[in-house]
N, C-alpha and C positions, 0 to 999 in steps of 0.2 A: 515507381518506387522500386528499390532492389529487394527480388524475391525475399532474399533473407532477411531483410525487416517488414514486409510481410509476413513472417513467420512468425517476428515477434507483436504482431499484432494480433496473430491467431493465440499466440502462447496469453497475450493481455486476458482476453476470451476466456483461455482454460483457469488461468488463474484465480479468475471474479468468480468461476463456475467453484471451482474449488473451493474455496470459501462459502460460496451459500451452501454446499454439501456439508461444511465442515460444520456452521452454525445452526442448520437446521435437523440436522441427526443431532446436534446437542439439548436442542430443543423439545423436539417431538417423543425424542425416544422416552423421555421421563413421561409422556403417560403410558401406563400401564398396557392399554391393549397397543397400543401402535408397536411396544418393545415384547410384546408375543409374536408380532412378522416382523421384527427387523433387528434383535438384538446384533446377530450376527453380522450383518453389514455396520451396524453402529460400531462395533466392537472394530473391526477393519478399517473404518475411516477415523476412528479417535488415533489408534493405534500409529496410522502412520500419520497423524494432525495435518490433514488435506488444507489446513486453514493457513498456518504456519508454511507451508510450501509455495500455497500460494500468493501471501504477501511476500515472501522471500522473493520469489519470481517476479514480484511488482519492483521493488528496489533494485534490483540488477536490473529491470528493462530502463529505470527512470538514471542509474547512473551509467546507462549505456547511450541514452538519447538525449538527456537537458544539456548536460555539458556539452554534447557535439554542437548543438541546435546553437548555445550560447556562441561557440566559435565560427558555427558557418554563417548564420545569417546576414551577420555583416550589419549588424541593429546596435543602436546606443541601451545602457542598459532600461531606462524610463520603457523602452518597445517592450522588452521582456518581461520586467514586471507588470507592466499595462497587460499583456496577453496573457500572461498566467494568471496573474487577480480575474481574470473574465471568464477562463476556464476551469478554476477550481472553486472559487467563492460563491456564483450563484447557486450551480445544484447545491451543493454544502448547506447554504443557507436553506434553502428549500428541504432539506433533508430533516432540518432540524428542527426546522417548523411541522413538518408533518411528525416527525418523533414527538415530539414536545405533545403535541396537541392531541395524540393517539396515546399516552401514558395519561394526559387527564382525563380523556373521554372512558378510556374502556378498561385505566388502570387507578384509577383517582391516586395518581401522583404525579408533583409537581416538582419544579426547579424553583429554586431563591433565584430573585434579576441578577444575583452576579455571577451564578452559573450562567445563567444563559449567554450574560454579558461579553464573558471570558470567553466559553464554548465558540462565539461569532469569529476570532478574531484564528481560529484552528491551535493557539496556543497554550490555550487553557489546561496542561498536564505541566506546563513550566511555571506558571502560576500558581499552581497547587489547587483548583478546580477539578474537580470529575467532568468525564466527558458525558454530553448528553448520551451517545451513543460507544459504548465499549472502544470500537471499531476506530473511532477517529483518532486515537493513538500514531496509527499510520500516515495519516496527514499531516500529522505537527512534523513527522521527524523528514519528510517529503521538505515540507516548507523551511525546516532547518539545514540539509541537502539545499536546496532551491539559494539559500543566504550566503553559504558558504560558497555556492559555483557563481553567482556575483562578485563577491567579494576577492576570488581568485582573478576572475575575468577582468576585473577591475586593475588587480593586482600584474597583471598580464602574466599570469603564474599558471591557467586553469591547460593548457596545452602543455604543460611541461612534467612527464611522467615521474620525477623526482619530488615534486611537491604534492602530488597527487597521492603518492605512497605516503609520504608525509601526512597529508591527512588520513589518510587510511589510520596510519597508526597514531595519529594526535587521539581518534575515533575511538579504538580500541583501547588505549591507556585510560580514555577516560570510564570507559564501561568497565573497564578490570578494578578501577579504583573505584567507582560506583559499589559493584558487586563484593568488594572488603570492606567498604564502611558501612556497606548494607548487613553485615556479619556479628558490627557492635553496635550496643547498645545507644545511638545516637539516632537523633530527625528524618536521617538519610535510608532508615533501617525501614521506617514506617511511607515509604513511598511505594507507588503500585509498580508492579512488576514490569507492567509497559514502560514507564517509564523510565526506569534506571536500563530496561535493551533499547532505549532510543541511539545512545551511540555504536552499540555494534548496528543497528539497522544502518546509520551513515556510514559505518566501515564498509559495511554491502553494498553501497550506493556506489562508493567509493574504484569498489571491485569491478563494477559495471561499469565504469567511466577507463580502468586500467585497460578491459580487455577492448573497448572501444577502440581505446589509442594503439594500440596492440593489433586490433582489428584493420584498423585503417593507414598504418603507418609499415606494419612490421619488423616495429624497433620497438625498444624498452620491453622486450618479452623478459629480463632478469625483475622487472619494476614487477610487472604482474605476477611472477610468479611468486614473489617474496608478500605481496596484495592475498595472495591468495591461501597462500599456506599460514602465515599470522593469524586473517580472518578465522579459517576456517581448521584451525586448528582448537581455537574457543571449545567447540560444541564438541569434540573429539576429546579433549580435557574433561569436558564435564563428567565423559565416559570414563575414563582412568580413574578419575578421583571417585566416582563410584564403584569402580571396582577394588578400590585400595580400601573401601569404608567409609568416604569422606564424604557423601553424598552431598550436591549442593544444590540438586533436584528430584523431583517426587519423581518424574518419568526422564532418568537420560538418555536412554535409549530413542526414543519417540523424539526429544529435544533435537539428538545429534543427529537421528535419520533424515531426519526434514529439510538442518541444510544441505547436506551431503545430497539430496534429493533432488532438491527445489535447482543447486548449483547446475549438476547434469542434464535437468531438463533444460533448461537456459540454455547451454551449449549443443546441446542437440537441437533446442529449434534453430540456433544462429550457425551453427558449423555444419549440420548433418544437409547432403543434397536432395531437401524434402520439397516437393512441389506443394506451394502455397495451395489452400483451397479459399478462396474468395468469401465464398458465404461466411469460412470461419471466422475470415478475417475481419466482417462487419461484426463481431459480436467483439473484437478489440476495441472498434470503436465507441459502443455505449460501457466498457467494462467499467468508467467511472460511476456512471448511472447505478449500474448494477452492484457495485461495491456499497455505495450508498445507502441505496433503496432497497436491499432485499433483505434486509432485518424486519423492514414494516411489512413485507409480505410472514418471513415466519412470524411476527408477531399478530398481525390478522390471524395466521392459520391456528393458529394455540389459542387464540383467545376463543375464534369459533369451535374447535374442540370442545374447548370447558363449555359452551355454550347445550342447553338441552336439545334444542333443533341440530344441532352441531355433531349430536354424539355418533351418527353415523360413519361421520369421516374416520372416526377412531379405530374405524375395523377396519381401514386401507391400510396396506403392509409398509414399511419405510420405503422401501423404494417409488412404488407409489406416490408418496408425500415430498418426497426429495424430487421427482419427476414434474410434480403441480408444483412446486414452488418453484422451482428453477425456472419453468414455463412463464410462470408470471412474474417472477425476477425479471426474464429476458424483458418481458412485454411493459411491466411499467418501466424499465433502462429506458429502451425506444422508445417509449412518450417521450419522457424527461429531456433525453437527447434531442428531440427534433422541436418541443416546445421550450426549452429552455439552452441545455448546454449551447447545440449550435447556433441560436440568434446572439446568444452572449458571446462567443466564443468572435462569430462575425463580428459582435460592436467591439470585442475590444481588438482586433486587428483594423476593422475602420482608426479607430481612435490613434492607434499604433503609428499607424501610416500618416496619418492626418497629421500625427506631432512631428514625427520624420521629415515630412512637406515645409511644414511651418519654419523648423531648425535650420533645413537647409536653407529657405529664404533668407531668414534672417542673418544667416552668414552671408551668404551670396550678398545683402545689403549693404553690412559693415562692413568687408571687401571691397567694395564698389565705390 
């Protein structure tokens, strides 16, 4: 594999880490003694939302790599969504099961079946459902990325950096118009906030997919750059218009840092001549696991807190707490991955190839 996407598989890694930093200092720090050793680092990781950087980082690695993947492989599209349903549905499904099941045991609260119903299918914030899990916000707008580089692919459009821009800014129109109807007093005002940034998230996907082509061609650098400065001129706006009075967030500071952040890091691990480190680069590989599953550790870790036997833990400093969680973030990812993702991930390339086999027979027959 080329060093430099190894890179971004180390960057997969820091990103999942970032986020379980980001959610578990939001967690912890509300008990009392855990926020006497750690305000201060709390106050440093909210401030620069470690969380928001790091799914930033997730959507530039996935519109830098699905769309390449869909044009090199050289696969009918049935292979790609065969292998994608294999490798995003089963942990997912798993994930939600042990959420679900861990909210009635140690939280006695429960879902209606059509929460849970909706939640199965990663669509359920288009539905108008709550997610079981905050977090899976980020999956819906993956899987909606995932529809569109089909659909392009199909269209034999998804190679051509003028339609790519195109969507970028279909992406963007639609979050800008999202974010004014959200302003009066209509249906569209009372939607959760994930959900109305689902289409700048595809504009980012978007971004990723420009400098790919950018990356690998060294042409349409006017397409990205015009990709770039739309996107990321959003969070820069939010800034002005708070400084002019017009606030249209509690923190825009914090808002517009993150992508501005999240963006630089991306190009520093893809352009800067960094020698991969391998071990980091396995933690890219479980970062789905870990994305998933490491709520159910800070929620173990909080529950045990409140617990009387528990109350010891309450005198370890945040860092400390962010050190044991991440530890066992990493550790249940790697179960998950080696008990589940990758036998799944194997069946549905079996399957992939097996229809591929078949397809081609059957042509080869009707020819013949």
């Amino acid at each position: 594999m080329n060093k430099r996407l190894i890179n971004l598989d180390v960057l997969r890694g820091l990103a999942a880490t970032l986020v379980v930093w980001q959610h578990s200092s939001e967690v912890f720090i509300r008990n009392p003694y855990v926020e006497q050793h750690g305000s201060l680092l709390a106050e440093f990781i909210s401030q620069l939302d470690f969380g928001r950087i790091g799914v930033l980082c997730f959507f530039l690695i996935s519109g830098f790599v699905i769309p390449h993947s869909l044009l090199a492989s050289n696969r009918p599209l049935k292979s790609f969504a065969t292998r994608r349903f294999f490798r995003l549905y089963p942990a997912y499904w798993l994930s939600m099961i042990v959420t679900i099941g861990l909210a009635w045991l140690l939280a006695d609260r429960t879902f209606s079946a059509s929460t849970v119903l909706a939640n199965t299918t990663m669509l359920q914030a288009l539905m108008g459902f709550e997610s079981v899990q905050t977090l899976y916000w980020t999956l819906t707008a993956e899987l909606i990325f995932y529809s569109l580089c089909a659909l392009m692919f199909r269209l034999r459009l998804l190679g051509n950096p003028s339609y790519l821009l195109m969507m970028c800014w279909g992406a963007l129109s639609t979050f800008v118009c999202l974010q004014l109807l959200g302003l009066a007093p209509t249906p569209l005002s009372q939607l959760p906030a994930t959900t109305t940034y689902l289409p700048f998230a595809i504009a980012v996907m978007f971004c990723g997919t420009l400098i790919r082509y950018y990356y690998e061609t060294k042409c349409g650098f006017r397409y990205l750059l015009w990709g770039l400065l739309s996107t990321f001129c959003i969070p820069l706006l939010v800034v002005v218009l708070y400084l002019i009075g017009r606030s249209i967030s509690e923190t825009p500071f914090r808002f517009a840092s993150s992508h501005f952040i999240a963006l630089v890091i991306f190009l520093a691990f893809l352009l800067l001549p960094m020698k991969p480190v391998r071990h980091l680069a396995a933690l890219g590989t479980i970062s789905y696991s870990i994305y998933l599953f490491h709520l159910t550790i800070v929620f173990l870790g909080s529950w045990a807190i409140a617990q009387p036997w528990g109350e010891g833990f309450a005198s370890f400093s945040l860092s400390a707490v962010l050190l044991v969680v991440t530890l066992l973030s990493f550790t249940l990812a790697a179960a998950v991955y080696w008990l589940v993702e990758r036998p799944c991930m194997r069946l549905g390339r079996y399957l992939s190839d097996r229809s591929n086999v078949l397809n081609r027979s059957g042509n080869m027959i009707r020819e013949s």
